[in-house]
C-alpha positions as CSV (number, residue, x, y, z in Angstrom):
1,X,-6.1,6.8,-3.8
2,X,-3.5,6.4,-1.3
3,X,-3.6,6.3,2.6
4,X,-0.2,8.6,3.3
5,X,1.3,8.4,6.7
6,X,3.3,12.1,7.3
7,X,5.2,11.8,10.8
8,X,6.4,15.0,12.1
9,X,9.9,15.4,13.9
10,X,8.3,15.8,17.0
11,X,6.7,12.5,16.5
12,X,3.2,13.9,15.3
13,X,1.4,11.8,12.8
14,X,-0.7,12.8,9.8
15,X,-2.7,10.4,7.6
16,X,-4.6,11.5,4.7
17,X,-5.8,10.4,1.5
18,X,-3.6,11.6,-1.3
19,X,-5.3,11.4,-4.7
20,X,-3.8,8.7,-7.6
21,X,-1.5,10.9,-9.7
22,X,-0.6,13.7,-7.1
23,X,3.0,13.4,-5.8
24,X,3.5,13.2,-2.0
25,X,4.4,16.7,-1.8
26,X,1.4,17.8,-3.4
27,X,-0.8,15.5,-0.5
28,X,1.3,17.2,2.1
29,X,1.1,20.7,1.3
30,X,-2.7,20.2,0.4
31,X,-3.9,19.0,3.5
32,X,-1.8,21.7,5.4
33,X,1.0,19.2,6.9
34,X,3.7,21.0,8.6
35,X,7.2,20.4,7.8
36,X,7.3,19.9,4.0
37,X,8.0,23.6,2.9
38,X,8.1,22.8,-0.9
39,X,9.6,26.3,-1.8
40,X,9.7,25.4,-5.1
41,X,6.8,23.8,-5.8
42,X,7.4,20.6,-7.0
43,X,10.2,21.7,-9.5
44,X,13.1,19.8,-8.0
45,X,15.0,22.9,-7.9
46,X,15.4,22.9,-3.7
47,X,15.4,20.3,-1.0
48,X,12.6,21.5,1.2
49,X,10.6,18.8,0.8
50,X,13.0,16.4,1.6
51,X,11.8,13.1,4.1
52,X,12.7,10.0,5.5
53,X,11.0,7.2,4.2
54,X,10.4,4.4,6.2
55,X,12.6,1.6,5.3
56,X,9.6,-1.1,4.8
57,X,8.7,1.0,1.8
58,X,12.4,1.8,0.2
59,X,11.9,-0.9,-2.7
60,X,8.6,-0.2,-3.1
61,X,9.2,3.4,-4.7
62,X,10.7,3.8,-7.8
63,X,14.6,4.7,-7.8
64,X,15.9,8.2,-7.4
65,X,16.8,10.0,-10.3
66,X,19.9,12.1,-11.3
67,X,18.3,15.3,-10.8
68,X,16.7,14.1,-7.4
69,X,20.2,12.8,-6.3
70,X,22.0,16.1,-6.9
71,X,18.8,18.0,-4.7
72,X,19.3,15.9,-1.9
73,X,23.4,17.0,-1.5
74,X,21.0,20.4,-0.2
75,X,18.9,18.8,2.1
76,X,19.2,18.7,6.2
77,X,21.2,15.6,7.2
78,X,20.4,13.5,4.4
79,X,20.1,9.5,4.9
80,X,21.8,7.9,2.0
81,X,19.1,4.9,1.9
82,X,16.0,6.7,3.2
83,X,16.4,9.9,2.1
84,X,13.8,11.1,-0.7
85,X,12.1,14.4,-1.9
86,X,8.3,13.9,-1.7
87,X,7.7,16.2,-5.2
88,X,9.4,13.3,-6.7
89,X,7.1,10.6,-5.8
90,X,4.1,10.1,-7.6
91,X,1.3,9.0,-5.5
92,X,-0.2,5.2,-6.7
93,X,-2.7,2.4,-5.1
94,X,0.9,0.8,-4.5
95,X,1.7,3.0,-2.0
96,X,-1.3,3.2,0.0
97,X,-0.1,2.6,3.6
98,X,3.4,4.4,2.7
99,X,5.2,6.4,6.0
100,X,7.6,9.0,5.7
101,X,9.2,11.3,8.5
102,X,10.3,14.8,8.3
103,X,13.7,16.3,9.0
104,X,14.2,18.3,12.0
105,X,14.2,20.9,9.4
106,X,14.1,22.2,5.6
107,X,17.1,24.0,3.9
């Protein structure tokens, strides 16, 4: 289990326990955080669960893939180095203390 960090636009800030094995997405949208649409639901076939993720943690996550990569040309103002779509990170103890930050908005 993981201790996720989910920091609104406006600055709110949501920590919850995301089980091992769940993606980030998954934690988001089952403890009811705003901001992460995740119209597809976890498919990688849109960009609405796109974040920022904080810098400290960049190396720590595993690389983007192709498919991730082409998404992320979708997504709202996308940050070439922190840019990543939470359905595509799979939750481990590794990342327990991981921060992300939503967009001002979802495409």
């Amino acid at each position: 289990m993981a201790k996720i960090t989910y920091i609104e636009h406006n600055g709110t800030s949501h920590v919850v326990d995301v089980a091992n094995g769940m993606t980030v997405m998954e934690g988001a949208r089952d403890n009811n955080i705003p901001g992460i649409e995740a119209d597809c639901g976890g498919a990688c076939a849109c960009s609405t669960c796109h974040v920022y993720v904080d810098p400290a943690w960049i190396e720590k996550l595993p690389p983007r893939d192709v498919m991730e990569e082409d998404m992320l040309d979708f997504a709202w103002e996308p940050d070439p180095a922190t840019s990543r779509l939470t359905c595509q990170i799979k939750v481990t103890d590794e990342l327990d203390g991981l921060v992300v930050r939503m967009p001002e908005r979802q495409i």
